[in-house]
N, C-alpha and C positions, 0 to 999 in steps of 0.2 A: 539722796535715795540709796546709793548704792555704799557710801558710806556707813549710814545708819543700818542697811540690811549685813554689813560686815561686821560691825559693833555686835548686834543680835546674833548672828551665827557663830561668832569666836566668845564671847560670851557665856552666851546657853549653849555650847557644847562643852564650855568647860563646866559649869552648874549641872548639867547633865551628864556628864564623864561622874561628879561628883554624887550625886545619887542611884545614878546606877552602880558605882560602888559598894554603897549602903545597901543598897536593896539585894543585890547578887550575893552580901555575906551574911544578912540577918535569913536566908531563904536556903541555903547551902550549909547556915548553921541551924535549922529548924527552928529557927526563931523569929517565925512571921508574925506572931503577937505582938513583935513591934512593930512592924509596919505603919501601923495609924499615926503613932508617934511621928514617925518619920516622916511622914506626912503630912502632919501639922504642924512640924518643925519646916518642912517647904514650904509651906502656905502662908506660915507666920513671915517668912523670907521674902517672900514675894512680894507682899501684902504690905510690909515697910518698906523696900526698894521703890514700891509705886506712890505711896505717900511722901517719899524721901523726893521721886522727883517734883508731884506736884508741887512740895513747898518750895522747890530751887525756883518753880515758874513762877507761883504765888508771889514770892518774894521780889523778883524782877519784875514781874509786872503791874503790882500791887501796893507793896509794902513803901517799894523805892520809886519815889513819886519824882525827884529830880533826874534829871537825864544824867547828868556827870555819874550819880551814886550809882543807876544802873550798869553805867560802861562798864566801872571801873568794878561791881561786882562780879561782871558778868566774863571782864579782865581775868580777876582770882578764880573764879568757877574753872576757867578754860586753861589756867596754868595748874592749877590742880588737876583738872584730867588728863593732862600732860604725861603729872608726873605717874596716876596712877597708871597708865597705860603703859611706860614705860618698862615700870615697875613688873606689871601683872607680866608681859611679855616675856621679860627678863626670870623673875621666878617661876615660871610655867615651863622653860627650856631645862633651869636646873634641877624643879622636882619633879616633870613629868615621869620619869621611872621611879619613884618612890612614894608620891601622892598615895597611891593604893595600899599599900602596906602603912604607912602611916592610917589613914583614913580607919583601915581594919580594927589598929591596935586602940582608936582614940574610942571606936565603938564597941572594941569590949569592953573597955571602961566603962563606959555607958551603960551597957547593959548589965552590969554588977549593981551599980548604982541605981537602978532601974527607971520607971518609962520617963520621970519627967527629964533626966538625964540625957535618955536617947535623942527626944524631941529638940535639946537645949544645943545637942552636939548636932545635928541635923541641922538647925537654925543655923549657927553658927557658921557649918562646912559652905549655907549656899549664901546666906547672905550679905558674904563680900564682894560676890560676883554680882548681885542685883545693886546694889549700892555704887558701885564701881559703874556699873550701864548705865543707872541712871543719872549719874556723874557725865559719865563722856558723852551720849546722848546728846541732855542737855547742852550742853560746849559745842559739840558738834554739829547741833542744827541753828543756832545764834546766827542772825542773817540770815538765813534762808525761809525762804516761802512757806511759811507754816499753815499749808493747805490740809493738813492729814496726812500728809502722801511720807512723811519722815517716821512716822509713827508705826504704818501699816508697815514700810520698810521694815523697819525693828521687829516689829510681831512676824512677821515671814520668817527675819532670820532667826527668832528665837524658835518657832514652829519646826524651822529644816532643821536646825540641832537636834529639836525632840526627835523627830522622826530617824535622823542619822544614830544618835543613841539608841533610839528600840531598838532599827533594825540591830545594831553591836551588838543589843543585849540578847535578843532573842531568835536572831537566827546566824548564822556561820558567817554574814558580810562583815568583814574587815575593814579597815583605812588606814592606810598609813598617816598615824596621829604625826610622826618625827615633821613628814612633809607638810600636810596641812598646817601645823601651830606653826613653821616656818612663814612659808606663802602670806598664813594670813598675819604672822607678824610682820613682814617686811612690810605690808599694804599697809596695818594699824599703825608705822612707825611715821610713814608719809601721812594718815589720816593727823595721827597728832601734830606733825608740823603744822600743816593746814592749820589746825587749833591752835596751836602757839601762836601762830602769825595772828591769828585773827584777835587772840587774846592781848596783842601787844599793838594791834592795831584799836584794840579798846582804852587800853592803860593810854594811848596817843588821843582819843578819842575825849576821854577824862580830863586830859591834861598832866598827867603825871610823866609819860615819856613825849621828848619836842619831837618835830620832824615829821611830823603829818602830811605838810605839803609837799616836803622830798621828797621827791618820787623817784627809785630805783629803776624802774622800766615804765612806759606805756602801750600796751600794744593794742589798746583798743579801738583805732582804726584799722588794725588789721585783721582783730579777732571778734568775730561773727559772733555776737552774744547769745543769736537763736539756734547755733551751730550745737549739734549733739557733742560734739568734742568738749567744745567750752563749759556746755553743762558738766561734763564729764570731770574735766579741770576743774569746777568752781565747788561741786557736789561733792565731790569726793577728796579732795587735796587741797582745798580751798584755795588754789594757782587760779587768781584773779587777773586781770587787763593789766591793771594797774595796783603798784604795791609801794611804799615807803621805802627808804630805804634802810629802816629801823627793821620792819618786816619780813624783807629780804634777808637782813642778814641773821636776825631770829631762825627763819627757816632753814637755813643754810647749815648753821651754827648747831642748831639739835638734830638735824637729818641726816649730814654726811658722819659725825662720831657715832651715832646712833646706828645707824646702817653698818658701818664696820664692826664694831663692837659686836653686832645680834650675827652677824655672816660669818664671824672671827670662826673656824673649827675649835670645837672645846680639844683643850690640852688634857692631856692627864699624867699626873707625876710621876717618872718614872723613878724606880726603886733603887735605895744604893744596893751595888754587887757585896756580897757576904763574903768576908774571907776565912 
């Protein structure tokens, strides 16, 4: 739950940081004619991010009728949202102060070229972010209780993004973005361990990595499965009872360089002295 409701929120704030973009310079440059464009360049975005997810579940639950070809799919799904999360985290620290200015210059282009350009660059701007959701999403709820409850999750957080963006856009409230994209990269970087482990706990599952029954820890005698904490642990960081110790050391392995790396303070090069 609170996983997925974090996906949705650092997601659709950045999909939303990106069209409020779009929208504040076609209106500041008197060129709300394109608007619709732009609009239907979101909508086209959306609209393949949510077909993109149904086919990842289609396909697992559907297509791959044996249990090994699901694992071991469902394996690569979750090491690929791995890497996109990484990734997304990692680029969004170094272009957050330039994103807007780019985004500007890529939509005057556009609007030389005129409206089907606008819509194409529109598309484009959102639909790595919905593609990308519905990437880790999926990965991120594998094993868990697919009551609805992971879904509405997501739709909440993508809903408080909207809402977080209006207010930006349209009245004086502020956020510091530097902190927020922090915070909730540190959270996203443990969310994807969780998915790593779980992903390498499939590829064990498959058969492709041994070690399934080494088990690295047990604490499920001690740890209260109906306990909110453990949900807490199980829901979000996928910090199970019991883990491999293939698992363990996956988690271990992408979390701690991962965590240094994103906290490291960016350097900046200083200048040789002129003589």
């Amino acid at each position: 739950m609170l996983a997925t409701y974090l996906i949705g929120l650092r997601e659709g704030l950045e999909a939303t940081l990106v069209v409020s973009i779009l929208i504040a310079f076609l209106v500041k440059s008197g060129r709300t004619d394109r608007l619709p464009q732009v609009w239907g360049g979101v909508a086209a975005a959306v609209t393949l991010s949510i077909g993109f997810g149904a086919l990842l579940s289609y396909t697992s639950t559907t297509l791959l009728r044996d249990y090994d070809q699901r694992e071991l799919f469902e394996a690569v799904t979750s090491i690929l949202a791995v890497c996109f999360v990484t990734w997304m985290i990692f680029w969004m620290r170094r272009a957050a102060r330039s994103i807007s200015g780019e985004l500007r210059g890529k939509l005057t282009d556009a609007l030389a070229l005129g409206s089907i350009a606008v819509a194409v660059m529109a598309f484009l701007a959102v639909v790595r972010e919905g593609l990308e959701t519905s990437l880790i999403f999926y990965s991120a709820v594998q094993g868990a209780d697919l009551d609805g409850k992971p879904l509405y999750a997501l739709t909440a957080g993508i809903l408080t993004a909207v809402a977080i963006g209006y207010l930006m856009y349209a009245t004086a409230v502020r956020i510091n973005l530097t902190v927020f994209f922090t915070v909730t990269g540190v959270l996203l970087i443990l969310v994807a361990a969780g998915i790593l482990k779980y992903g390498v706990h499939d590829l064990q599952e498959s058969g492709v990595l041994p070690g399934l029954n080494t088990l690295a820890y047990d604490v499920s005698a001690a740890l209260d499965p109906s306990a909110w904490y453990t949900a807490l642990l199980t829901g979000m960081f996928n910090v199970t009872p019991t883990a491999s110790v293939v698992e363990a050391v996956a988690w271990i392995a992408y979390a701690v360089p991962v965590l240094v790396l994103f906290l490291r303070p960016a350097t900046t090069a200083v200048p040789a002295p002129q003589h």
